[in-house]
DRENDO-1510 file (C-alpha; in Angstrom, 1 decimal, always signed):
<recs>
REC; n; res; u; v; w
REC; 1; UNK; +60.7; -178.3; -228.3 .
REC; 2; UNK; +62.0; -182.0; -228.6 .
REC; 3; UNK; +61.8; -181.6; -232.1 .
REC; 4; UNK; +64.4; -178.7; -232.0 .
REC; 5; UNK; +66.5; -180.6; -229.8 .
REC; 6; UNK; +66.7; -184.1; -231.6 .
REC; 7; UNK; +65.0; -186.0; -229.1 .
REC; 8; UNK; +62.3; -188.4; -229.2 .
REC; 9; UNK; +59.4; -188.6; -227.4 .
REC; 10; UNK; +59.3; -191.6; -225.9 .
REC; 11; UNK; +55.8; -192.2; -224.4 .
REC; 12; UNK; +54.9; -191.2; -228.2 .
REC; 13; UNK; +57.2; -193.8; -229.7 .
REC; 14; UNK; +56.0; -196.9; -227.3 .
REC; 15; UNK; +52.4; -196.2; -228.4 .
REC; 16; UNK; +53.2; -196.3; -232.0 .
REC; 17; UNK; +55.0; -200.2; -231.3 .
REC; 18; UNK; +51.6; -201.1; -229.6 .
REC; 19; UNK; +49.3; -199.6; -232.5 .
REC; 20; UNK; +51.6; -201.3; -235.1 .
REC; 21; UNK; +52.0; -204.7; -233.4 .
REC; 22; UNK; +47.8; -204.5; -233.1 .
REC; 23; UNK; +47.9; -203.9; -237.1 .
REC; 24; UNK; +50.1; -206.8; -237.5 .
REC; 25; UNK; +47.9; -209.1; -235.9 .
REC; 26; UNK; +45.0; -208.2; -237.5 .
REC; 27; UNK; +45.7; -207.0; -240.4 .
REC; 28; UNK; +49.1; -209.4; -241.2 .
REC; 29; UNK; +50.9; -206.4; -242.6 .
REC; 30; UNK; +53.0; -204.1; -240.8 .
REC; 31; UNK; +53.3; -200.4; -241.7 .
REC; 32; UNK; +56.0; -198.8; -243.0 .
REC; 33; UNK; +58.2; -196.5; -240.6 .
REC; 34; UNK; +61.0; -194.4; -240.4 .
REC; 35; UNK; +64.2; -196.0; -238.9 .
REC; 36; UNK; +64.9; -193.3; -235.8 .
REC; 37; UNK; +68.3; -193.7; -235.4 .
REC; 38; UNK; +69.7; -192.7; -231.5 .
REC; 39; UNK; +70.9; -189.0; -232.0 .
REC; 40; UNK; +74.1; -188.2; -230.3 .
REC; 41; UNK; +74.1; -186.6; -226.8 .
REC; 42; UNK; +74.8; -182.7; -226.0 .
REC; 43; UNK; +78.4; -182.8; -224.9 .
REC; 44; UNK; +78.6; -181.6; -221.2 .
REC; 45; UNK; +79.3; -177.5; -220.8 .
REC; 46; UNK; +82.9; -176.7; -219.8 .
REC; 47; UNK; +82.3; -176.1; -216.0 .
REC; 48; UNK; +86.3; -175.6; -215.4 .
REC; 49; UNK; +85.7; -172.4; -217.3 .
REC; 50; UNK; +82.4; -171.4; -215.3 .
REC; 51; UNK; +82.9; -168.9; -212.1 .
REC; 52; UNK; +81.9; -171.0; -209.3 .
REC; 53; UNK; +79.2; -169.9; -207.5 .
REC; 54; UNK; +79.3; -167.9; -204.4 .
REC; 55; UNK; +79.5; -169.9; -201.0 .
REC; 56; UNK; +77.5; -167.4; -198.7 .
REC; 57; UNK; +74.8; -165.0; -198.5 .
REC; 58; UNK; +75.5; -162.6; -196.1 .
REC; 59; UNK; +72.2; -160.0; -194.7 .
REC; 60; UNK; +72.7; -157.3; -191.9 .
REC; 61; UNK; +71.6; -154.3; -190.8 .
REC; 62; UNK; +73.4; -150.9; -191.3 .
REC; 63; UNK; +72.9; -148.0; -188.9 .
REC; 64; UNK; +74.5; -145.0; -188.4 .
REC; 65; UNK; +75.6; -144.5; -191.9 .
REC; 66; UNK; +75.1; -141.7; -194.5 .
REC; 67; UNK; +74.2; -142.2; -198.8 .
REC; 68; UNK; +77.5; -141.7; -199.7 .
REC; 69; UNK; +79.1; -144.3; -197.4 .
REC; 70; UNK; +76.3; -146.9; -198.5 .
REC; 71; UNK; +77.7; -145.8; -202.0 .
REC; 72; UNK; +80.9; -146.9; -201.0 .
REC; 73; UNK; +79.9; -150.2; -199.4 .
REC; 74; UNK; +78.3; -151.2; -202.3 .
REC; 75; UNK; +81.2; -150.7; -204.2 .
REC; 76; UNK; +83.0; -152.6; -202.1 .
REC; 77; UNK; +80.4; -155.4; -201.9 .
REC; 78; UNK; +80.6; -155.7; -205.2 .
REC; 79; UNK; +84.3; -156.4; -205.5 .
REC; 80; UNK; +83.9; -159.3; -203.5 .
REC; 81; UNK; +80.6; -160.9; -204.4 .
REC; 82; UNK; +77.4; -160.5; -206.5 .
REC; 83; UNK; +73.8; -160.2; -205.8 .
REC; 84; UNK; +74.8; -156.9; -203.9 .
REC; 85; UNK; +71.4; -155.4; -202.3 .
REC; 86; UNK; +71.3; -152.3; -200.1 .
REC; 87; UNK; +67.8; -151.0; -199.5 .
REC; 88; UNK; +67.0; -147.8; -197.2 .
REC; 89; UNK; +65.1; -149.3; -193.8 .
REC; 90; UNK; +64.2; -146.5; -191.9 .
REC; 91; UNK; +65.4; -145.0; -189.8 .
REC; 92; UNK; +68.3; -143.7; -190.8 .
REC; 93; UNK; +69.5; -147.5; -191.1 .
REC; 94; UNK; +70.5; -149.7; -194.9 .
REC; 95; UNK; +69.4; -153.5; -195.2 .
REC; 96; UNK; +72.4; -155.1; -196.5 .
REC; 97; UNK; +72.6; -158.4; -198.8 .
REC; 98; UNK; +75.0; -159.9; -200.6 .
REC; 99; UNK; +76.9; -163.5; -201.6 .
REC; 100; UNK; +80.3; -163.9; -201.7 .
REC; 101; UNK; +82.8; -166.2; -200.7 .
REC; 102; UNK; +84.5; -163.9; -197.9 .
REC; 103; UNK; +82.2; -163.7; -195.5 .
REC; 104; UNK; +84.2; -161.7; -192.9 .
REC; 105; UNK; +85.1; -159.3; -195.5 .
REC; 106; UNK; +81.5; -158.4; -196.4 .
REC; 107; UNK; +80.9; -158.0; -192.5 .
REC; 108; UNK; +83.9; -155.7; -191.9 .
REC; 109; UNK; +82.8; -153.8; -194.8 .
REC; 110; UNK; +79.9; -152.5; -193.0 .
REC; 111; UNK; +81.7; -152.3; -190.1 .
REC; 112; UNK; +83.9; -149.6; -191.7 .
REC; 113; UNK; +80.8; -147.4; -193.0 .
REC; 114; UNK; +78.8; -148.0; -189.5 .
REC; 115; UNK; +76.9; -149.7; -186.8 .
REC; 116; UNK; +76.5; -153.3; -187.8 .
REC; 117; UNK; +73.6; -155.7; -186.9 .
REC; 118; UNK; +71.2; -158.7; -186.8 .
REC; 119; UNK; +74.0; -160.4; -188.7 .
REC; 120; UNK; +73.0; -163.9; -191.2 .
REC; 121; UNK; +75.3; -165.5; -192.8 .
REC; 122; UNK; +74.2; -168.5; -195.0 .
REC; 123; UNK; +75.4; -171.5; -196.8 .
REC; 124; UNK; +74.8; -171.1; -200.1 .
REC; 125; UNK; +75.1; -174.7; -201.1 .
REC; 126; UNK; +77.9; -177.3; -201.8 .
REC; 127; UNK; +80.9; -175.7; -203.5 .
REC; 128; UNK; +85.0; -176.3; -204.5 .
REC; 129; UNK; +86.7; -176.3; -201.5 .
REC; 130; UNK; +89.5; -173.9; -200.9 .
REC; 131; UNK; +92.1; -177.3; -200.2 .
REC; 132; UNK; +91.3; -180.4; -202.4 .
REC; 133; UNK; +90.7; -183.3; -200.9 .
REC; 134; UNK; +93.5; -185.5; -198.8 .
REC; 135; UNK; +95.6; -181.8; -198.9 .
REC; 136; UNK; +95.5; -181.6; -195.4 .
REC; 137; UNK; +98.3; -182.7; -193.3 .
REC; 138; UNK; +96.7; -183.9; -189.9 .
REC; 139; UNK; +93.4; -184.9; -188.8 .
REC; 140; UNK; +92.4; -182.4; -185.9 .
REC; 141; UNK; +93.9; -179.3; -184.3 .
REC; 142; UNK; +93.5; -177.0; -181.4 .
REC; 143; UNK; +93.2; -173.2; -182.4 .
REC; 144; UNK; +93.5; -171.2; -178.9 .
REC; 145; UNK; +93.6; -167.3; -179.0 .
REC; 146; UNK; +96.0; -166.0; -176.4 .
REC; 147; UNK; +97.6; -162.8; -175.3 .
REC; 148; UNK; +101.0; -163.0; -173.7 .
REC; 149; UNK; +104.2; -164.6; -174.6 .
REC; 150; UNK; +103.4; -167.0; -171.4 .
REC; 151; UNK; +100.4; -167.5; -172.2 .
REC; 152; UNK; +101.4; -168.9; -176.2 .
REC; 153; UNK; +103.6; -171.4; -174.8 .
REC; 154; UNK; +101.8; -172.7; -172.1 .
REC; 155; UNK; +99.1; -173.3; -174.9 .
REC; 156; UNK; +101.6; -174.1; -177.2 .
REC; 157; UNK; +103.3; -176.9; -175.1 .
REC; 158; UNK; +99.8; -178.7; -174.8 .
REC; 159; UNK; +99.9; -179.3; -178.2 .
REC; 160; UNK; +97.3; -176.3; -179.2 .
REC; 161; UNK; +98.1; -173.8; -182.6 .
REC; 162; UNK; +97.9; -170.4; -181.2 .
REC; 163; UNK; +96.4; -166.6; -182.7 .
REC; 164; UNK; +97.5; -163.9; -180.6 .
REC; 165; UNK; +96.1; -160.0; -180.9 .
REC; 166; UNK; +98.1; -157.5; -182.3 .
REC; 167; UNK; +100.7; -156.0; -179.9 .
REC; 168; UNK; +99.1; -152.4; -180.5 .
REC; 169; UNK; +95.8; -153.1; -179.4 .
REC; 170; UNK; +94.9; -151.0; -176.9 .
REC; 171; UNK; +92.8; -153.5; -174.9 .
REC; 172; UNK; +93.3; -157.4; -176.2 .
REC; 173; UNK; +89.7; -158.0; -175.6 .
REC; 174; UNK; +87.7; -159.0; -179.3 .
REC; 175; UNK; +90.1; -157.9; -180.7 .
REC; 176; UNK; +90.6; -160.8; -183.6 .
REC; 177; UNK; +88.6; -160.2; -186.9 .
REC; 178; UNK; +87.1; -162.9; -189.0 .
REC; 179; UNK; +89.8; -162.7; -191.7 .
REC; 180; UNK; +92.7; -163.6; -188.9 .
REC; 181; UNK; +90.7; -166.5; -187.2 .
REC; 182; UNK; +89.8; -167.9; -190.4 .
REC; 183; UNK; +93.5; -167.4; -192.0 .
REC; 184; UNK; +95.1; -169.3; -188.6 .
REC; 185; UNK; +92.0; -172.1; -188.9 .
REC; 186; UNK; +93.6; -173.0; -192.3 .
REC; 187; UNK; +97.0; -172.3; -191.4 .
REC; 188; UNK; +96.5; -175.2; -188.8 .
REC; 189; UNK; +96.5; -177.9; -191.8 .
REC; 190; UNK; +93.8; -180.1; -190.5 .
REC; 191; UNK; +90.5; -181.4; -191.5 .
REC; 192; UNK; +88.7; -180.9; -188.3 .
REC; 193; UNK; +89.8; -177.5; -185.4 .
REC; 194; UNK; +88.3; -176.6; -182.3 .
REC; 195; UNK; +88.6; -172.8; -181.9 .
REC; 196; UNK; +89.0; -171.8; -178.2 .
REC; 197; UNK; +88.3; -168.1; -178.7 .
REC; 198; UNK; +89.2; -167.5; -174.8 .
REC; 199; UNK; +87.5; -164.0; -174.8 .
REC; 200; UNK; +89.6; -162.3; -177.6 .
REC; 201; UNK; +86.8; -162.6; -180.4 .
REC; 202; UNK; +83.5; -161.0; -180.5 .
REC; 203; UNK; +80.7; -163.0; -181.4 .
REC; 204; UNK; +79.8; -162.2; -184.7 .
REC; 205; UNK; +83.5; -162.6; -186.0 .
REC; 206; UNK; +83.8; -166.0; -184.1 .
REC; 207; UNK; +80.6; -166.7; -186.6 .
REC; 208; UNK; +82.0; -165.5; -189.8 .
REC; 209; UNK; +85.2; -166.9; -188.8 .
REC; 210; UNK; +84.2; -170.2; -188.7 .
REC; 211; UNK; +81.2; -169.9; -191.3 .
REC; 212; UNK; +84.4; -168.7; -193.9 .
REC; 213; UNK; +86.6; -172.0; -192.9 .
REC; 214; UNK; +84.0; -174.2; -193.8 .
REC; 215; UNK; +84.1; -172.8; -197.3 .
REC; 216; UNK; +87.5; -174.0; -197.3 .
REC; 217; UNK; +86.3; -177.4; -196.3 .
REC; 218; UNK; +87.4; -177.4; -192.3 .
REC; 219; UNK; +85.3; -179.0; -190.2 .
REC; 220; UNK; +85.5; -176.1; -187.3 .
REC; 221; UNK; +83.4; -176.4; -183.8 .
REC; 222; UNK; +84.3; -172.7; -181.6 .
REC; 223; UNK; +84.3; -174.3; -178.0 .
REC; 224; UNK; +82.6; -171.4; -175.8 .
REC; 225; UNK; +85.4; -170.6; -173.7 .
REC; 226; UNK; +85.5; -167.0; -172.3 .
REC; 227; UNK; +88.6; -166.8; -170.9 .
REC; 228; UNK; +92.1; -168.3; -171.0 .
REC; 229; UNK; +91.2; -170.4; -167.5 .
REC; 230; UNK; +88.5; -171.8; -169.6 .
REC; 231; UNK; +90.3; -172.4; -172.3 .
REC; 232; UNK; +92.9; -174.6; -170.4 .
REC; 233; UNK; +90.2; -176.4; -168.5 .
REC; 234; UNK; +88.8; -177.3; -171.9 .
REC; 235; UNK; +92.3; -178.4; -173.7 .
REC; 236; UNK; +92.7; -180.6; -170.8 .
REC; 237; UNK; +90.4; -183.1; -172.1 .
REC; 238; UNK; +91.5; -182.7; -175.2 .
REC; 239; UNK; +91.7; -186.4; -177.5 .
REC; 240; UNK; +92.5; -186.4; -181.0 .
REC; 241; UNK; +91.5; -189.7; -181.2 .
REC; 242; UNK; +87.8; -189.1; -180.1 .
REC; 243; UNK; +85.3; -188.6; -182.6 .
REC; 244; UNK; +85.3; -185.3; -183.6 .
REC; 245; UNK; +81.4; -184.6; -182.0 .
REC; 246; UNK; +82.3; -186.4; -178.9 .
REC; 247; UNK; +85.9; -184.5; -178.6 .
REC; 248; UNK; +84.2; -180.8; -179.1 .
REC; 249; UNK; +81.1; -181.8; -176.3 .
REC; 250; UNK; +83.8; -182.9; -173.8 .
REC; 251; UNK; +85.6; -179.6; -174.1 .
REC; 252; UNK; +82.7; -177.6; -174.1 .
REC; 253; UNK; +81.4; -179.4; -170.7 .
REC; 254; UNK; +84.8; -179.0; -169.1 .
REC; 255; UNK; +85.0; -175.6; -170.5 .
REC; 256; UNK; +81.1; -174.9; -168.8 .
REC; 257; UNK; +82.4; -176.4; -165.3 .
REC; 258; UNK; +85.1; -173.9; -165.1 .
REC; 259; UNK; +83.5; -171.2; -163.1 .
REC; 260; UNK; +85.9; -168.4; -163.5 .
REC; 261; UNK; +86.5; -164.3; -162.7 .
REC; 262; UNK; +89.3; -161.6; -162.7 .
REC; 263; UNK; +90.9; -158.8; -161.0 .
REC; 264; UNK; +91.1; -155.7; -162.7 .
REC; 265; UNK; +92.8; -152.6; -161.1 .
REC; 266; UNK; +90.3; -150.1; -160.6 .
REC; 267; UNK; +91.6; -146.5; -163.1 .
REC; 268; UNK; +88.9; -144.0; -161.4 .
REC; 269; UNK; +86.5; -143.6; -158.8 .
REC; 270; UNK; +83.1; -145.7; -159.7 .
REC; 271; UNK; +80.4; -146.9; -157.8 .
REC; 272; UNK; +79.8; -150.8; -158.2 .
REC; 273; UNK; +77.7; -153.8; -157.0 .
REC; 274; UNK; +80.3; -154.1; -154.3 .
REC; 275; UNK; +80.6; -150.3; -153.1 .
REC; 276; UNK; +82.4; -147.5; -154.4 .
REC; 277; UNK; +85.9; -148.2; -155.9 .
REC; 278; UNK; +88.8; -145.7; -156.1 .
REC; 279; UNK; +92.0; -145.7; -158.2 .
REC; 280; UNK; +94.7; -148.2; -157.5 .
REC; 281; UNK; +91.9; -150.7; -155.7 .
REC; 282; UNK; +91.7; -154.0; -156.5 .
REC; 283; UNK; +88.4; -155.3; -158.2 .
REC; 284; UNK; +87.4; -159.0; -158.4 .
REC; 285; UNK; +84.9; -159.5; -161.3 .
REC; 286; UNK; +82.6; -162.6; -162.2 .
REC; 287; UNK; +80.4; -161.7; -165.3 .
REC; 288; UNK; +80.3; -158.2; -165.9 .
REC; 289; UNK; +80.0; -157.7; -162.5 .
REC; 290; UNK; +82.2; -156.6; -159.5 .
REC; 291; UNK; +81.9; -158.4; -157.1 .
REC; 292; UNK; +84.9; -157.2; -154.6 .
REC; 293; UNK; +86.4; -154.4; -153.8 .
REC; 294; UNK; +89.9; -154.4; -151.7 .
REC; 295; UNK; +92.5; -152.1; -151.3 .
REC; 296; UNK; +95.2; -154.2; -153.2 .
REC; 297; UNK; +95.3; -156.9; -155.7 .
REC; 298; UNK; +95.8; -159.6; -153.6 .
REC; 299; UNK; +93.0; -159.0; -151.1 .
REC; 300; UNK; +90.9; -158.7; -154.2 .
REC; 301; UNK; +92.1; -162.1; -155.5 .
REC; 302; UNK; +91.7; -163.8; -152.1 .
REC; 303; UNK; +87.6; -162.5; -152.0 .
REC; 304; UNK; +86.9; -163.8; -155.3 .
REC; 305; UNK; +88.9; -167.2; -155.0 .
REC; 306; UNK; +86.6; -167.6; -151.6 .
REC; 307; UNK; +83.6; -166.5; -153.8 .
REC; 308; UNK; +84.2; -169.2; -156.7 .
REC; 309; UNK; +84.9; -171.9; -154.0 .
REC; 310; UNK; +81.9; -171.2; -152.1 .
REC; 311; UNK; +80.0; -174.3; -154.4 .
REC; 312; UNK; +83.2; -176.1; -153.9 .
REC; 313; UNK; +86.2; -176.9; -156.3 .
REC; 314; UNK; +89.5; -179.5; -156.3 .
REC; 315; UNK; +91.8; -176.9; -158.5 .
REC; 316; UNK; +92.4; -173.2; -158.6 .
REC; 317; UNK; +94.0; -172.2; -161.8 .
REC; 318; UNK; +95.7; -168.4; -161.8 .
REC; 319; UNK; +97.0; -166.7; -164.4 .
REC; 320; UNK; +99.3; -163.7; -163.9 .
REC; 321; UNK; +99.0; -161.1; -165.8 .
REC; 322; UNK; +101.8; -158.0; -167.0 .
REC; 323; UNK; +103.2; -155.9; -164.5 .
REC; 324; UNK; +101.7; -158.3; -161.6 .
REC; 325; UNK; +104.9; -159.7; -159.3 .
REC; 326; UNK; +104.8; -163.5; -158.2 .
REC; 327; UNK; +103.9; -162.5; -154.6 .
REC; 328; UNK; +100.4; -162.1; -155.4 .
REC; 329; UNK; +100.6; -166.1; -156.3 .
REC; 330; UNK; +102.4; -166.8; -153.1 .
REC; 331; UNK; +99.5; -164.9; -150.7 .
REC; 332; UNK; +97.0; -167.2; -153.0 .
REC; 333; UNK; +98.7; -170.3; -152.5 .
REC; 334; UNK; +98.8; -170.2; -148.8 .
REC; 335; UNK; +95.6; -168.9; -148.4 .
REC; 336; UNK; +93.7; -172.0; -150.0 .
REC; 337; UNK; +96.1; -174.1; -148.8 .
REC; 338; UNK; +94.7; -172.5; -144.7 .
REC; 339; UNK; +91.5; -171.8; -145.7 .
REC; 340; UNK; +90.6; -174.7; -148.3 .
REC; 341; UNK; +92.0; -178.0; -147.5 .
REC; 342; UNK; +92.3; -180.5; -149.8 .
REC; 343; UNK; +92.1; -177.7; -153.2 .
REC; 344; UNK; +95.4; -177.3; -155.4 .
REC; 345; UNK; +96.5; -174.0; -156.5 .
REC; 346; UNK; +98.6; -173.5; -159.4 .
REC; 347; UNK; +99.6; -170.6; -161.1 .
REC; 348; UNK; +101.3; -169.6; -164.4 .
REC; 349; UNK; +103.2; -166.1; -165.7 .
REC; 350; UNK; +101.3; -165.7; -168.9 .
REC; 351; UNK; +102.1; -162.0; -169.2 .
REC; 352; UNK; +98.6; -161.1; -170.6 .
REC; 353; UNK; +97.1; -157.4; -171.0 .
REC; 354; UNK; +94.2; -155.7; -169.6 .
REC; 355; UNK; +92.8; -158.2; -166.1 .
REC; 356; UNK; +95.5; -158.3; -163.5 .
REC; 357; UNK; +94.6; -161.9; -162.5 .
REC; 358; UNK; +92.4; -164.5; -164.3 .
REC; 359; UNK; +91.6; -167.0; -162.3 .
REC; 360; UNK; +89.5; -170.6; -162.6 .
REC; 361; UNK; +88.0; -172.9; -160.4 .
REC; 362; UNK; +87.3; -176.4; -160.9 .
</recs>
């Protein structure tokens, strides 16, 4: 083999210097050997003409799908990767695997064929980054997801780049995919973004979100912030000129510290934690859980604000949502201000959908 390739064995050649130098000494005569001349070296392979590798592996699990719409998937998988693997797991369910560089997109393919689950998505290795290096135009950025216009410029004028569901969406609630979180992390021009999904992405497109953006070479961290309240309480403490790590812990411990609920107006009749709820009630939620029950929105809003400030608190935050009037602000204000001395209450119209009220304590 390193005959057919023009190369010299080297240990070989060293051995024949010694056996020849021996010779020399002994014998005074030297033998006589072939000049080896240094062959030229294999020029490099044209790598600007190779397909880079794919930047993810992406495995889940498929249920609730039939043959012919795993046919389809595959098809699919296979316009936007290769290694494309779909093996029957009974029951009734497909193991999926592929490697692409959309990582969303081979999620939301299965998503459109079935149940998807037990979701991995992988770093493949290092690979060209979607922006060279130096093309970005600032350091770090602020990605909040909001719903109402109130909402985008209160974010907005605290310096954060906002993504805001679509307007048709029947509840806002995860409603972001991968491909629009990932398509605003870029959009933001900067090396390094903290996501505050606030609520409005599910889980597993927060992951291949961000797990897609760091194929284009962004530094993303998703602060867990569940709800708008959360999401302010985090930007608060906000310092682009922290270190990145030390930025995205203080957000995510001022995002934790905000203990935070809603009020919801109850659409049926429903038995719950806190009694039996009829339509037009108020409901004050911590959780998944309902926790009051009044006959309005305000007397719902008062219960839970007395519930959130039982372990004490300095501010209330409120954020009012479509079709609620200011009075419902007012009855807040003065209630803490009677019944909590020495706690601030402020409130902003952020016009969002779905909760009445969203409110934070900290």
């Amino acid at each position: 083999m390193l005959a057919d390739a023009g190369a010299v064995d080297a240990g070989g050649r060293g051995l024949l210097v010694l056996l020849d130098a021996l010779r020399s000494t002994i014998c005074g005569q030297a033998p006589a050997r072939a000049v080896y001349e240094p062959s030229p070296r294999a020029l490099p392979t044209d790598t600007a003409t190779q397909r880079p590798a794919p930047q993810f592996e992406v495995m889940y699990l498929l249920a609730v799908c039939d043959a012919a719409a795993a046919d389809q998937l595959r098809d699919r998988l296979k316009e936007l990767g290769e290694s494309v693997a779909i093996a029957a797991a009974p029951p009734d369910s497909y193991s999926v695997h592929v490697h692409t560089d959309d990582a969303g997109a081979a999620v939301e393919a299965g998503l459109a064929v079935g149940r998807v689950s037990r979701i991995v998505i992988s770093a493949l290795g290092s690979g060209t980054s979607g922006l060279p290096a130096g093309g970005w135009t600032r350091g770090r950025a602020v990605l909040a997801v909001v719903d109402g216009d109130g909402a985008a410029e209160l974010f907005a004028g605290e310096g954060a780049c906002v993504l805001r569901p679509g307007p048709d969406a029947v509840t806002p609630a995860a409603d972001i995919s991968a491909h629009q979180l990932v398509r605003a992390v870029v959009d933001t021009g900067a090396a390094h973004v903290m996501v505050l999904p606030n609520g409005y992405v599910a889980a597993e497109e927060l992951v291949a979100g961000c797990t897609a953006a760091i194929g284009w070479g962004v530094d993303v961290v998703p602060v867990p912030t569940g709800s708008m309240v959360q999401g302010l309480a985090a930007l608060a403490v906000h310092d682009a000129a922290r270190q990145a790590v030390d930025d995205g812990y203080s957000m995510a411990r001022a995002a934790g510290a905000s203990r935070h609920g809603s009020v919801r107006i109850a659409t049926q009749k429903a038995l719950t934690w806190a009694g039996t709820c009829k339509p037009g009630d108020g409901l004050g939620i911590a959780g998944d859980e309902v926790l009051i029950v009044a006959d309005d929105v305000a007397a719902a809003a008062i219960g839970l604000v007395d519930l959130l400030l039982a372990s004490g608190g300095d501010l209330v935050t409120v954020l009012i949502g479509a079709g609620v009037t200011e009075d419902v602000a007012v009855v807040l204000e003065r209630h803490v201000h009677d019944h909590h001395p020495g706690t601030e209450l402020v409130s902003y119209r952020t016009g969002h959908r779905g909760d009445a009220l969203l409110i934070g304590v900290e």
